[in-house]
Every structure is written in structure tokens, then in C-alpha cells.
C-alpha positions as CSV (number, residue, x, y, z in Angstrom):
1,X,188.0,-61.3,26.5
2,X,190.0,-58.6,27.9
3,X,188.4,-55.3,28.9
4,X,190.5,-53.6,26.3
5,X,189.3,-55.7,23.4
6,X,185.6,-54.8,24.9
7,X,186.5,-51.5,25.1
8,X,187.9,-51.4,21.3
9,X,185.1,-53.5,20.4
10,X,182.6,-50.8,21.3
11,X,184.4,-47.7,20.0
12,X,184.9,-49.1,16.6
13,X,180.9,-49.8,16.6
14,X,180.1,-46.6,17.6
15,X,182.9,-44.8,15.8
16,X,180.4,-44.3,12.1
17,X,177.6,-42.7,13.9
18,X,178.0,-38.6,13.0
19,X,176.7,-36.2,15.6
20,X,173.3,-34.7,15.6
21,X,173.6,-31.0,14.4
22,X,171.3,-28.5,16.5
23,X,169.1,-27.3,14.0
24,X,169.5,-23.8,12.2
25,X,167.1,-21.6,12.2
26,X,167.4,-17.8,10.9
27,X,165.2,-16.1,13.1
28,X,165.3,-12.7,11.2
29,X,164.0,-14.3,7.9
30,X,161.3,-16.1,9.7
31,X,160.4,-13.0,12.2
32,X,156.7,-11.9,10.1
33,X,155.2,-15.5,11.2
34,X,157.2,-15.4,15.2
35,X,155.9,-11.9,15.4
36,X,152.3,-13.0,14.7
37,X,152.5,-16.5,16.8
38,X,154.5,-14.9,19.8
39,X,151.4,-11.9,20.0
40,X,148.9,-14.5,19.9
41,X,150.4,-16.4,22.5
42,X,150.5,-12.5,24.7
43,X,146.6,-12.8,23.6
44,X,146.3,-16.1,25.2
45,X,148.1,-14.7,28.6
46,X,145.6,-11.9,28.6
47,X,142.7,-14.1,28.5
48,X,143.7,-15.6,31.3
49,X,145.5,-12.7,33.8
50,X,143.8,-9.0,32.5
51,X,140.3,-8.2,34.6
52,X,138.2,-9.1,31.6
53,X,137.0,-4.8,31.2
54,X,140.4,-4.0,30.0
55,X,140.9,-7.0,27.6
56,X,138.8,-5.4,25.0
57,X,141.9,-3.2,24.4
58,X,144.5,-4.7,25.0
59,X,143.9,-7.8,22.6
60,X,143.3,-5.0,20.1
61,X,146.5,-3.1,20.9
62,X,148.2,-6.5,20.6
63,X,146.9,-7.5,17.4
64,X,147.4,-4.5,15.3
65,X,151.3,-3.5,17.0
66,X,152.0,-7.4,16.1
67,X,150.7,-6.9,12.4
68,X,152.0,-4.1,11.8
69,X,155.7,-5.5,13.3
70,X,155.3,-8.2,11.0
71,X,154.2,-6.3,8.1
72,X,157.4,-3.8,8.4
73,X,159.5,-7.0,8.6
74,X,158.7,-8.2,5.8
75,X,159.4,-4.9,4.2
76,X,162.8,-4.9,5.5
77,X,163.6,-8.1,4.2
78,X,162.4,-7.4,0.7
79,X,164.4,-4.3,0.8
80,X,166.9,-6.4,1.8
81,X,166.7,-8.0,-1.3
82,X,165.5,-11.5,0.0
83,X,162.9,-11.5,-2.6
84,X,165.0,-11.3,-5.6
85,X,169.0,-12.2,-5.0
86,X,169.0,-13.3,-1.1
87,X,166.0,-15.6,-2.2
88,X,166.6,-19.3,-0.4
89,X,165.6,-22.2,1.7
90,X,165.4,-21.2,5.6
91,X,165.3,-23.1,8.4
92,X,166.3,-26.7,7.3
93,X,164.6,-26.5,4.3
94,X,161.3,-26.0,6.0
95,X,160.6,-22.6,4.5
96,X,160.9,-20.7,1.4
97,X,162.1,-16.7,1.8
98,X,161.7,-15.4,-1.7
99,X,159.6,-12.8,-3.8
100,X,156.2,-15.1,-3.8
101,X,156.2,-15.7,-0.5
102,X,157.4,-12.0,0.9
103,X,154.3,-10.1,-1.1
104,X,151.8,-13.0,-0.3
105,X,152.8,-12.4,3.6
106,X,152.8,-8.9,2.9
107,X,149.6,-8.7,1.8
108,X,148.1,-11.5,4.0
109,X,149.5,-9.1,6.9
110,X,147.6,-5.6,5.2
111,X,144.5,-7.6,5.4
112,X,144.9,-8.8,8.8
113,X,145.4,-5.3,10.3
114,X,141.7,-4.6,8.3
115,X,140.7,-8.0,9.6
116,X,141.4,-6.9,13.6
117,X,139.1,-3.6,12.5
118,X,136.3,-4.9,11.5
119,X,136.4,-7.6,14.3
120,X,137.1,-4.3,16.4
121,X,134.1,-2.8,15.9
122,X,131.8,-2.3,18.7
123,X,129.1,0.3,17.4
124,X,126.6,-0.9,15.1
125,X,124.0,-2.5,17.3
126,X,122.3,-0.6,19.8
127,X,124.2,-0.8,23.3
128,X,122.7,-4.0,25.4
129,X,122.2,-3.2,29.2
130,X,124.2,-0.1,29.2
131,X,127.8,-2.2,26.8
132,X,128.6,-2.2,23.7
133,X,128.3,-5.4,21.8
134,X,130.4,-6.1,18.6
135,X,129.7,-9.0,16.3
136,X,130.9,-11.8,18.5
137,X,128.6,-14.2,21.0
138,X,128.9,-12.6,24.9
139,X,129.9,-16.1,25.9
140,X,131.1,-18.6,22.9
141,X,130.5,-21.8,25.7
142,X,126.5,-20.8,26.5
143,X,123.8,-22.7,24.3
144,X,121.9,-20.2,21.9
145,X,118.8,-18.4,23.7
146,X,119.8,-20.3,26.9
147,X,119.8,-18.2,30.7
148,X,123.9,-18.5,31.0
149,X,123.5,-16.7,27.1
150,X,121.3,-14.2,28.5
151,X,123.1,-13.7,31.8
152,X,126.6,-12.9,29.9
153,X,125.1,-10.6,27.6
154,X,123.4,-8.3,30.8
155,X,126.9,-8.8,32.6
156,X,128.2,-7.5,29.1
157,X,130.8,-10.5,28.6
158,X,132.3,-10.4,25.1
159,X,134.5,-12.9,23.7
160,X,137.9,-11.0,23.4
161,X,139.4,-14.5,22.3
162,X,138.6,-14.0,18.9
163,X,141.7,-11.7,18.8
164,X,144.4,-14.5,19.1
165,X,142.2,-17.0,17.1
166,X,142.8,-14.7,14.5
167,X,146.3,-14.0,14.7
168,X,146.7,-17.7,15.3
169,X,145.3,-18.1,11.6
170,X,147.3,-15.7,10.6
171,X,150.3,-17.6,11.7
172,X,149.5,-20.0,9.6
173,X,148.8,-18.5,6.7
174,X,152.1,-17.1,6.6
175,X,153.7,-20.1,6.6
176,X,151.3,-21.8,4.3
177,X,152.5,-20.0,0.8
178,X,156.4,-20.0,2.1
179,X,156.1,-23.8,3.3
180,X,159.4,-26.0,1.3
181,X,158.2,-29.1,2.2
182,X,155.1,-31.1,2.8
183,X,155.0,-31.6,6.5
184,X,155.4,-27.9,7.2
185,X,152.6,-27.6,4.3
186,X,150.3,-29.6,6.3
187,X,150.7,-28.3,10.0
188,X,150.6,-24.9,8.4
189,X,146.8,-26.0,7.0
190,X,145.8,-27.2,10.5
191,X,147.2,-24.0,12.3
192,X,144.9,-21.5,10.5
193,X,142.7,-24.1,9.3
194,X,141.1,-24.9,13.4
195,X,141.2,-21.0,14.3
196,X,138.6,-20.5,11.7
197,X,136.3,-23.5,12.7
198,X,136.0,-21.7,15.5
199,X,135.6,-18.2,14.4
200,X,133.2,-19.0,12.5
201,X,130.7,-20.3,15.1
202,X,130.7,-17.7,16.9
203,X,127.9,-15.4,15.8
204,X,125.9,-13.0,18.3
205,X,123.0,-13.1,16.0
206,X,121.7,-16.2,14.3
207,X,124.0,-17.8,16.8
208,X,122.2,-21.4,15.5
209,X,122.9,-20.9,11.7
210,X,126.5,-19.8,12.7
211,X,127.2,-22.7,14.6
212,X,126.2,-24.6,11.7
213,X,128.2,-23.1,9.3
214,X,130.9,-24.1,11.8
215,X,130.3,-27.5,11.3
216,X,129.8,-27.6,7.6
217,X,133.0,-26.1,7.6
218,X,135.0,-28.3,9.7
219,X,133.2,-31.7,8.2
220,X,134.5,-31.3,5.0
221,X,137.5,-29.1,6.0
222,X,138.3,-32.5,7.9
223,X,137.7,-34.4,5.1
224,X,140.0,-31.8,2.7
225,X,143.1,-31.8,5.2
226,X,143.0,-36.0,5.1
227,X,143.0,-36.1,1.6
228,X,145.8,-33.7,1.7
229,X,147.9,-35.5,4.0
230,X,146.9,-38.9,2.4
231,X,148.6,-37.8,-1.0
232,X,151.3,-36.3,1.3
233,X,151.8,-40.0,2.3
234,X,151.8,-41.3,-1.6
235,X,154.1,-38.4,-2.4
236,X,156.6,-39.4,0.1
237,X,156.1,-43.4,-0.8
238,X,157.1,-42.0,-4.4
239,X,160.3,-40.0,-3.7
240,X,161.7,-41.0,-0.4
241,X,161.2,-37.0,0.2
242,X,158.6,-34.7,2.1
243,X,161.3,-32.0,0.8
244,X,159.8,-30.5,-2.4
245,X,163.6,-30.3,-4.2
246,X,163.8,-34.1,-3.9
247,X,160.3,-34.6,-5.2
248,X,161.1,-32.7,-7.8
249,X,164.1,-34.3,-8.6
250,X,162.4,-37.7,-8.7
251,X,160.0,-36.1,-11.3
252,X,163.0,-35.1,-13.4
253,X,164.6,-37.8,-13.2
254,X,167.6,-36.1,-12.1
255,X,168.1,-37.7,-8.2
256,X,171.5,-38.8,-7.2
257,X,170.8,-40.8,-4.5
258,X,168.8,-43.6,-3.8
259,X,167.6,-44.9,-0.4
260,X,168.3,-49.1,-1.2
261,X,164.7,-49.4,1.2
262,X,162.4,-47.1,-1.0
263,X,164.2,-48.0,-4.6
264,X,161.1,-50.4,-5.1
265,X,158.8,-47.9,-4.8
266,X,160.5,-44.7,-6.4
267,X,159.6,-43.3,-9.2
268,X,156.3,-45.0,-9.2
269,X,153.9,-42.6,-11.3
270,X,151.1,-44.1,-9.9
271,X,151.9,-42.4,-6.3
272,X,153.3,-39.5,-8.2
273,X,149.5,-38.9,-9.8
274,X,147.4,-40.1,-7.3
275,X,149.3,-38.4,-4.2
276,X,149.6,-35.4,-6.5
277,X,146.5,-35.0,-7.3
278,X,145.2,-35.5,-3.5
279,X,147.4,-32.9,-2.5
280,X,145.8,-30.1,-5.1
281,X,142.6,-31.6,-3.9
282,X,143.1,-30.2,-0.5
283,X,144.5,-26.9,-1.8
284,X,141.4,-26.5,-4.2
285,X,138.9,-27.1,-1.1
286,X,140.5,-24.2,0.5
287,X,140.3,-22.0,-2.5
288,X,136.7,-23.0,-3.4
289,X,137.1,-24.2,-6.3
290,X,134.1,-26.1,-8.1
291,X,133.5,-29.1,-7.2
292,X,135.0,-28.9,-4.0
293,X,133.2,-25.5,-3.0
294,X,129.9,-27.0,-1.2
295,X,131.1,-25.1,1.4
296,X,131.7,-21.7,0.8
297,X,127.9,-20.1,0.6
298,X,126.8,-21.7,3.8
299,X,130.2,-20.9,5.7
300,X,130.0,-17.5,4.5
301,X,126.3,-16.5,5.1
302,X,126.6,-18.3,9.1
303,X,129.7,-17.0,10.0
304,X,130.2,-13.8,11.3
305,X,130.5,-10.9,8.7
306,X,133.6,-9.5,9.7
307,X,135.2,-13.3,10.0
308,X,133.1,-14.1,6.5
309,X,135.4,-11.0,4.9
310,X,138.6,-11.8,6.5
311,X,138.3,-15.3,5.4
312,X,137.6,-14.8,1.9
313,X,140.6,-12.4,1.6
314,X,143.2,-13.4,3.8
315,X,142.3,-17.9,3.1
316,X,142.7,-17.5,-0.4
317,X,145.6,-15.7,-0.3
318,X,147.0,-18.0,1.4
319,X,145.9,-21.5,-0.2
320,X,147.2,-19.4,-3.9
321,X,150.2,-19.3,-2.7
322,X,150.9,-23.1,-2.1
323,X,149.7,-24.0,-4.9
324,X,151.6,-22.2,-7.5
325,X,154.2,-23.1,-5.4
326,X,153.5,-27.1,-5.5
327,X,152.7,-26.6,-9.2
328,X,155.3,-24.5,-10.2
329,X,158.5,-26.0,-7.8
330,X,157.4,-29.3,-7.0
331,X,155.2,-30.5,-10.0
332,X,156.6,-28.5,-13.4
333,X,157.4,-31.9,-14.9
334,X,153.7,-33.0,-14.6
335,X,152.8,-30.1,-16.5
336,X,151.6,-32.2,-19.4
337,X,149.2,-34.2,-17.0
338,X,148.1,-31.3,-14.3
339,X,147.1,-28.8,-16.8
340,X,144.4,-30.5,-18.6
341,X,142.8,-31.1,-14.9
342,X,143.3,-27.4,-13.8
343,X,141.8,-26.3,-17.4
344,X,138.6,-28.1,-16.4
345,X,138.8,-27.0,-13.4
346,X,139.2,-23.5,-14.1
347,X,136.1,-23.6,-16.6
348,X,133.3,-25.0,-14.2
349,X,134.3,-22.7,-11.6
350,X,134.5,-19.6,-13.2
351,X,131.0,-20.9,-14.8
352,X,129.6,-22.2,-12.0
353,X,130.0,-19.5,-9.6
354,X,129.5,-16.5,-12.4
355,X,125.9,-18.9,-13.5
356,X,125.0,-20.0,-9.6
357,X,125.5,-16.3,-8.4
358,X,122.8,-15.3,-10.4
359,X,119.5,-17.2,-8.4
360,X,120.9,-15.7,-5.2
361,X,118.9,-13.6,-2.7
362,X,120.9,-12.7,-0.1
363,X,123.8,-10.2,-0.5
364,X,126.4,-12.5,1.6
365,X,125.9,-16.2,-0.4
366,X,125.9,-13.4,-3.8
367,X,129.3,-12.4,-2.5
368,X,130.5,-16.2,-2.1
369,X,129.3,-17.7,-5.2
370,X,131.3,-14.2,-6.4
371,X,134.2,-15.3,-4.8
372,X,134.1,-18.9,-6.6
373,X,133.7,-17.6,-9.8
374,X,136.9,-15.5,-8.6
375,X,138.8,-18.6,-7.7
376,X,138.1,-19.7,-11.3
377,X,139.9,-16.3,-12.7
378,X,143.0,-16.8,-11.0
379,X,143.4,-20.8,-11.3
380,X,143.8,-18.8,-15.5
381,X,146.8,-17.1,-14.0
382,X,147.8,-20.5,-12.3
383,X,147.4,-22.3,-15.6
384,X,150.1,-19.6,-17.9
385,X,152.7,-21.8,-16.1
386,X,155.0,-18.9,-16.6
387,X,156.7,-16.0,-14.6
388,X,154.1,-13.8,-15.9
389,X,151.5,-16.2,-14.5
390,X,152.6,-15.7,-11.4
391,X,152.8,-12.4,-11.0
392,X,149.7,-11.7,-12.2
393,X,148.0,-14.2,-9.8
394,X,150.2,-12.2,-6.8
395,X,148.4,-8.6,-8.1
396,X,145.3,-10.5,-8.5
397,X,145.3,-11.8,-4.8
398,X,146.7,-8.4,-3.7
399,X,144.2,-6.3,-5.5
400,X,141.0,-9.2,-4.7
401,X,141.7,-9.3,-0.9
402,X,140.9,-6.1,-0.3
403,X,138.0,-5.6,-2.2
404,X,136.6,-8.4,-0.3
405,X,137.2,-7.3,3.3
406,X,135.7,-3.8,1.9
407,X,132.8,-5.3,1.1
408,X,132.0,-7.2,3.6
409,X,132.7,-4.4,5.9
410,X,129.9,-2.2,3.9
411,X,127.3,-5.5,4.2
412,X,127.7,-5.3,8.4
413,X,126.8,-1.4,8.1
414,X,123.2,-2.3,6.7
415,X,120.8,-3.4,9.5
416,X,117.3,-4.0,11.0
417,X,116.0,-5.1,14.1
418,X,117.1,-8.4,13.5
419,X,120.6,-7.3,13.0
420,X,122.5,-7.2,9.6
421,X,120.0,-7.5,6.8
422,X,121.5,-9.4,4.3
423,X,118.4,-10.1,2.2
424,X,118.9,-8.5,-1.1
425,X,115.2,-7.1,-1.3
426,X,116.2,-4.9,1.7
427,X,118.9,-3.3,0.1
428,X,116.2,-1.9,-2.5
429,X,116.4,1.7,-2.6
430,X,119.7,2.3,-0.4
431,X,121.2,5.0,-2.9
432,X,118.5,7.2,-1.5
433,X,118.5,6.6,1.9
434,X,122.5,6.6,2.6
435,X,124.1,7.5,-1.0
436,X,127.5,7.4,0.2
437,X,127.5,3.9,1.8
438,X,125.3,2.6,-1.2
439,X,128.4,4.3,-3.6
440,X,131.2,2.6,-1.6
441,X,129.7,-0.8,-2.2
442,X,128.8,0.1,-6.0
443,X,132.8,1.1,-6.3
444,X,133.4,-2.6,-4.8
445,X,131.0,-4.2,-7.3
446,X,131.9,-2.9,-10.1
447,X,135.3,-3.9,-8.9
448,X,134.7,-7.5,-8.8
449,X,132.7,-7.3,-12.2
450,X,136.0,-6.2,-13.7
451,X,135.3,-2.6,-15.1
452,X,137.9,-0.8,-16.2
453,X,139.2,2.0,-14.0
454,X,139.3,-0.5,-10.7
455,X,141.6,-3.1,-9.5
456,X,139.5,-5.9,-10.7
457,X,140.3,-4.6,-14.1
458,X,144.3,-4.9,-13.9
459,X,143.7,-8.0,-12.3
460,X,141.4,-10.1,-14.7
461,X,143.6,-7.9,-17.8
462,X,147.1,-9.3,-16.2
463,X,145.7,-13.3,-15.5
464,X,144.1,-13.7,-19.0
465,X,146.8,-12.2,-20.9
466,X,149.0,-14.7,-18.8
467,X,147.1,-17.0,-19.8
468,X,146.7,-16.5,-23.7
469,X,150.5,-15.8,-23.9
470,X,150.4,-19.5,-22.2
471,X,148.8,-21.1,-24.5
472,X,145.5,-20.9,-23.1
473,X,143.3,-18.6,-25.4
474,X,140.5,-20.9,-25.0
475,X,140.1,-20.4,-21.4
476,X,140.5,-16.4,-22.2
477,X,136.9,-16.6,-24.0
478,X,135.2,-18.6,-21.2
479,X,136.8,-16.6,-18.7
480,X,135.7,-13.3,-20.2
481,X,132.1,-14.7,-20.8
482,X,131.8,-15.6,-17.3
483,X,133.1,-11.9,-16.5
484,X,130.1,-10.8,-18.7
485,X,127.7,-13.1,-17.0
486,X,129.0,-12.3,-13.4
487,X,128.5,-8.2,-14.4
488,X,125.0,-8.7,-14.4
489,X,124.5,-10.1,-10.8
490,X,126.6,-7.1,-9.4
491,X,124.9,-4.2,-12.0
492,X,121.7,-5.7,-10.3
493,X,122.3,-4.9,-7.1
494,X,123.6,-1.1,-8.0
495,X,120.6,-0.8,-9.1
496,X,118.1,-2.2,-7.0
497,X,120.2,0.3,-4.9
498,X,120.5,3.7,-6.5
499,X,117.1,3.1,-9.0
500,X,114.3,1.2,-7.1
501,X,111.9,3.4,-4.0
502,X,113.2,2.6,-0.8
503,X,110.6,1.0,1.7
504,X,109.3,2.5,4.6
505,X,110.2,-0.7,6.8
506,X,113.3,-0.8,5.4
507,X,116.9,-1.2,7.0
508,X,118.9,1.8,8.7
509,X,122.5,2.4,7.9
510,X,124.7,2.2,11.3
511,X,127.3,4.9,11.6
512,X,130.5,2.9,12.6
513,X,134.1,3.6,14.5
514,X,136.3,4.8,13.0
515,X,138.1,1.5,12.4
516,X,135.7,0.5,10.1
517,X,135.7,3.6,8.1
518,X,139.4,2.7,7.9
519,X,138.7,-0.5,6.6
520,X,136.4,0.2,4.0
521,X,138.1,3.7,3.2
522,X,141.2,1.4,2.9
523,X,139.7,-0.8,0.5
524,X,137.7,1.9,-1.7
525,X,141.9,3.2,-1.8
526,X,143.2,0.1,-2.9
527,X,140.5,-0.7,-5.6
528,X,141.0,3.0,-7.6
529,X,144.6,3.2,-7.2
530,X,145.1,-0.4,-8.5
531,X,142.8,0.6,-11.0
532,X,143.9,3.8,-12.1
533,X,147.6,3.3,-11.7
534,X,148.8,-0.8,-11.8
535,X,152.2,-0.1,-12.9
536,X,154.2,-0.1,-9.9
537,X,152.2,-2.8,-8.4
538,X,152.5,-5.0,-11.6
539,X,155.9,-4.2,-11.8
540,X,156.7,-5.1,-7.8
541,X,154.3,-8.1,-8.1
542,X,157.1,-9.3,-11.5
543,X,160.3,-8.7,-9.6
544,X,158.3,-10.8,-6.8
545,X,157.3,-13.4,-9.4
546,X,160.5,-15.7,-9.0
547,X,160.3,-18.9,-6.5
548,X,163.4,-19.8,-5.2
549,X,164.2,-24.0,-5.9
């Protein structure tokens, strides 16, 4: 054969394949989560290259230019109308830029910023070998009550790292509510899924139970993510498709296009249900939803208070997000089969927590069962399956998240000798002792009980009539029974605080920086304004309310 005919030979074979395109990425639409990942990758750098005195700062500096950065550039692009008309898929189909995910990153950003305050903070304890000490372990690596523990703390080491763990979570919480597709879904849960492990064990007091919680926490967060990406697996095996047009295409019915190699296995609704179902599994462990919320109380009373109110705001937020989005652009012709689940659902949590809440003693497993029965409220919102269901669930995040970090920013204020003193019997008789810091956190309770006049009001109002316009009345009457039994938990506390004698031995009231003022003034703001005045936030969170498909 002549070199010729070779030469044709090999030029005809190779003539069909089509060149690889570089991939396309719009950097502008996706600059809130670069902002965030590129500063905690500057945090990284200065663990390793600033003399460890000035790190303090400059993490801090870091963390609140980058959120702030991010947060005006998600402004810009909702003023630039990419959360109403410019709304689409961005970078290859990996990422949603429309009105849900713009106000979730939005607000996930507002509650960073508070989330880098309260971490911030550095005087509540009494100063240790002439440093101040904030809430963090002097050295993360050193076993609890060993001589390398006690050593760091008189050298006055602090773990500065915490500041691009967060913004590493952060990162991926972004992403996690905007995510178009599966596989970005699921590196998105890892990214601020590990950061958290972490946070979370690192404690300065009670450095044991902390590192506990850590573990609890990353067991059965282990367990959630492979159960996730398990069902991921089904999904694909059902549509050909992480991409969540093409799954729900198959669903419809309406797909072009069929691969010959996975026409034996499409449209097999026994993948569809099972993988579906695994996938909402994973999403409901991160919300803490009954009966995957074993977690939650032990997680939040070990970690670290000002991680423990960060990561009820800013995680649920999040985990919201993609699921309205895998309910309501992925799975809207399973409606029939994933509502009944969700009602259920929806029922035993806002139950469970409201009824569990009740027996608790100390103020921060109070505020997690709190936060469950929470979860349950907004999976109402989740159920409306409607544009007014969404937007309700977006204020409700919005106006929740902020109550939260509030909170928990008040509970790291109370102390005793052995630190923050979280037992509820200790808080006895605080409306006489500090009447303004015991007023804060009664403006935050009554918030979360739903009284009218604060944001938990307009949001509990806007879910359940989403949800009785939805079809869901019966779910209304639970919900607002488990409202009524969740008031009496947080009317208690008020007042064991403002109507019971204060003890003599009882806890002292730190003054903090001013960063936690900010934090906590920040939240008392949010709570009456969204209270008094929901309009323009209802109305924002309704122009926001539209997922792009």
C-alpha cells in the first residue's frame, strides 16, 4: 500500500472527530463565589508568610473586604437585571445566575460579614498571660488539657485559620443554591460541608465536647453526602444526564435525543424515585429536618458559639436553596409523588422540634431544637409548589438567618468562670442584672415564636399563606399549632429572665467589641424592620422568585 493511500486512510478516520472547545466561563456572573474562594486562598498565604502577631488582622481585613466585594457584586448584577430578564445558565451549564440564587448569595454573604464578627471577637474572656483570647483553641493540633495546649495558650497562639475555613464554606455555599447540575451540586456540599467539620472542633473551652460534636457531625454528614451522591449515580443511570434540564426532560417526557448505550435504562422510574429520593435525603440532613436531624443539638451545643450561629444561618440558607431548586427545576413532574413525602416531612419536624424544644435545659440545644421546628416552617413554603412559595421561603431564610446569628451572638455575652453559661437556670433573673442584653435576646425570641411586629411574623404569614393558596391548608393548622407550642419554650425563658431573682453566684454579662455590638445591633435591625415594614423585602424576594430552566 502506497504512502498516499496510508496517508488518505488516516485522514478520512480522523476527519469526524470535532475539536474540543475551551470551556466558557463568564467570570463577571460568577465573581461573588471567585471573590470569596480567591480571599481564602490570600488567608491560606498568610498562614503560612505573615509573623503570626499581625495575622489576627489581616485574616480579618481579608475576610470582611472579600465579603463585602462579593456582596456588592452580586448587587451589581441584580441591578443588572440578571435576576429577572438576564437570568441563565453560566459556565457550561454548571451554574444558575438568576433571582433565587442572586438573593440567597446575597444574603448568605450579609451573614458571613456577621459570621467574621463574631468569630472576630477577642474580648469576653478575661485576657490569658497578658493576650486576648477569642473563642477559638490557641493551637487546634495540641490534645485538650495537654503541656503543648498549655504552652500555646502562655505563648498566646490563636488559630487565625478559622478565617479562610470560613470563607472556604462560604464558597461553597454560594455555589450550592446556584449549582445547574448534580456534580457541581455535590463538590459544592463537600466544599463548605469539610470547613465546618473542622470549625466545629475547635472550641477553647470544653475543647472535649467540641471535638465531639466534630465527629458527630462528620459521621453522619459522611453518611448524608454518600447518600447524596449515591442517588446522584441512580439519577444519572435514569437520564443519561447530571445536567438538571436533561433530567427534567426525561421526567417530561419531552427528550429528543437518546444515547443508543443508556436507552435500556432511561426512563426507568425506579432510578428516578429512589435516586430522587436519595438526593433530598442528603439535602434534608443538611437542613435538619426530622428524621435526619440527630445531629443538630449535639453539633450546636459542642461547637463553638459563634461557628454554632453562623452555621445555623448561613447552612440552611444554603441547603434551601438546592432544594427548591431540585424540586422545583429538576423534579416538578414528580410533584404528585414528592409532595406527600415532604407533607410528612414537614409535619414531624415542625412537631418534633416545637414538642422536643420544650424538655431542654440549656439555652444552645433550646435554640437547635428551635431551629428544626424552623426547618419544618419553611419545607410549608417548599411544599406551595408555586412562585409565591418561593419567595416566601427566600424572605423566610433572609429574615431567619439573621435572627439566628443575633442570637447566638447574645448567648456568647453571658458567662461564668467556666466560660459561656449556657445552662438555662443561669440565665434566671438576667432582666435585672443587664436589662438591655436580656431585651435584645427577648426581641430575638419573640422573633422566632412568630409575634407579630418582627420578622418571624412576615415570614411564618408569607410561608403558610403559600402554602394554603397551594393546597395545603392542612399543614397551615399543624404549622400554626406548632407555632403555639414553640411560643411557650421561648416566653419561658423571657421570663425566667425579666421575672425570676437573680442569684448571687450567677453569670456576669461581658461587655464586647464593637463587632459584636454590630452583629447583634445588626440583627435586632433586621428582625423590626422586617417586622414592621416587609413590603419591599416581600416584593424584592417575588421579583427574585423565578428560576431560570
Amino acid at each position: 500500500m502506497s504512502a498516499a493511500a496510508v496517508h488518505s486512510l488516516w485522514t478520512t478516520a480522523a476527519e469526524p472527530i470535532a475539536k474540543i472547545d475551551a470551556p466558557k466561563i463568564e467570570y463577571g456572573q460568577l465573581s461573588p463565589t471567585l471573590i470569596v474562594l480567591g480571599a481564602a486562598l490570600v488567608g491560606v498565604l498568610i498562614e503560612a508568610f505573615v509573623p503570626r502577631k499581625s495575622r489576627y488582622y489581616a485574616q480579618v481585613f481579608v475576610s470582611v473586604v472579600a465579603l463585602a466585594a462579593a456582596f456588592a457584586a452580586v448587587v451589581a448584577l441584580a441591578a443588572g437585571g440578571y435576576g429577572t430578564t438576564k437570568a441563565h445558565i453560566a459556565a457550561m451549564g454548571a451554574i444558575a445566575v438568576d433571582g433565587p440564587a442572586l438573593f440567597l448569595q446575597g444574603t448568605i454573604l450579609l451573614a458571613g460579614i456577621l459570621g467574621v464578627f463574631t468569630f472576630a471577637e477577642r474580648r469576653l474572656d478575661p485576657e490569658a498571660h497578658g493576650n486576648r483570647v477569642d473563642s477559638f483553641a490557641a493551637q487546634a493540633a495540641s490534645v485538650p488539657g495537654s503541656d503543648s495546649e498549655k504552652a500555646a495558650v502562655k505563648a498566646g497562639f490563636t488559630t487565625t485559620e478559622v478565617f479562610p475555613l470560613l470563607l472556604f464554606a462560604i464558597g461553597g455555599m454560594l455555589v450550592f443554591p446556584s449549582a445547574n447540575d448534580l456534580l457541581t451540586l455535590f463538590i459544592a456540599l463537600e466544599v463548605f460541608s469539610l470547613p465546618l467539620y473542622l470549625l466545629c472542633a475547635v472550641a477553647r473551652r470544653k475543647r472535649l465536647m467540641s471535638q465531639e460534636a466534630a465527629v458527630k457531625y462528620f459521621l453522619l454528614g459522611a453518611f448524608a453526602s454518600a447518600f447524596t451522591l449515591f442517588g446522584i449515580a441512580l439519577l444519572y443511570g435514569y437520564a443519561g444526564s447530571v445536567s438538571y434540564a436533561k433530567i427534567a426532560q426525561v421526567v417530561d417526557g419531552t427528550v429528543t435525543n437518546v444515547d443508543p448505550a443508556l436507552a435500556g435504562t432511561m426512563g426507568n422510574d425506579v432510578l428516578l424515585l429512589i435516586g430522587a429520593a436519595m438526593v433530598v435525603m442528603g439535602l434534608l440532613f443538611k437542613v435538619g429536618a426530622v428524621p435526619f436531624h440527630m445531629w443538630t443539638p449535639d453539633v450546636y451545643q459542642g461547637a463553638p458559639t459563634p461557628v454554632t450561629g453562623f452555621m445555623a444561618a448561613a447552612t440552611k440558607v444554603a441547603a434551601f436553596g438546592a432544594l427548591l431548586r431540585l424540586l422545583y427545576v429538576v423534579l416538578p413532574g414528580l410533584r404528585w409523588d414528592w409532595r406527600p413525602v415532604m407533607w410528612a416531612v414537614a409535619i414531624v419536624t415542625m412537631l418534633g422540634g416545637a414538642i422536643v424544644a420544650i424538655t431542654q435545659t440549656d439555652i444552645k440545644r433550646l435554640l437547635a431544637y428551635s431551629s428544626i421546628a424552623h426547618a419544618g416552617f419553611i419545607l410549608a413554603g417548599v411544599i406551595a409548589a408555586s412562585p409565591d412559595g418561593v419567595s416566601s421561603v427566600l424572605f423566610y431564610l433572609a429574615a431567619y438567618s439573621f435572627v439566628t446569628i443575633g442570637a447566638f451572638a447574645v448567648v456568647t455575652l453571658v458567662r461564668d468562670a467556666g466560660g459561656e453559661a449556657t445552662h438555662l437556670s443561669k440565665w434566671a433573673g438576667l432582666g435585672r442584672r443587664s436589662p438591655l442584653v436580656a431585651a435584645v435576646f427577648a426581641v430575638f425570641l419573640l422573633a422566632f415564636a412568630g409575634i407579630p411586629l418582627t420578622s418571624g411574623f412576615a415570614g411564618k404569614f408569607a410561608v403558610f399563606k403559600a402554602a394554603a393558596e397551594g393546597g395545603a391548608g392542612a399543614l397551615v393548622v399543624v404549622g400554626v399549632i406548632s407555632s403555639a407550642i414553640a411560643a411557650f419554650f421561648y416566653i419561658r425563658v423571657i421570663v425566667l429572665m425579666f421575672f425570676s431573682e437573680p442569684k448571687p453566684e450567677g453569670p456576669t454579662v461581658a461587655v464586647p467589641s464593637p463587632l459584636t455590638m454590630t452583629a447583634i445591633a445588626f440583627g435586632v435591625a433586621v428582625t423590626l424592620v422586617l417586622g414592621v415594614a416587609p413590603q419591599y423585602f416581600l416584593d424584592l424576594a417575588s421579583q427574585a422568585g423565578i428560576f431560570v430552566r
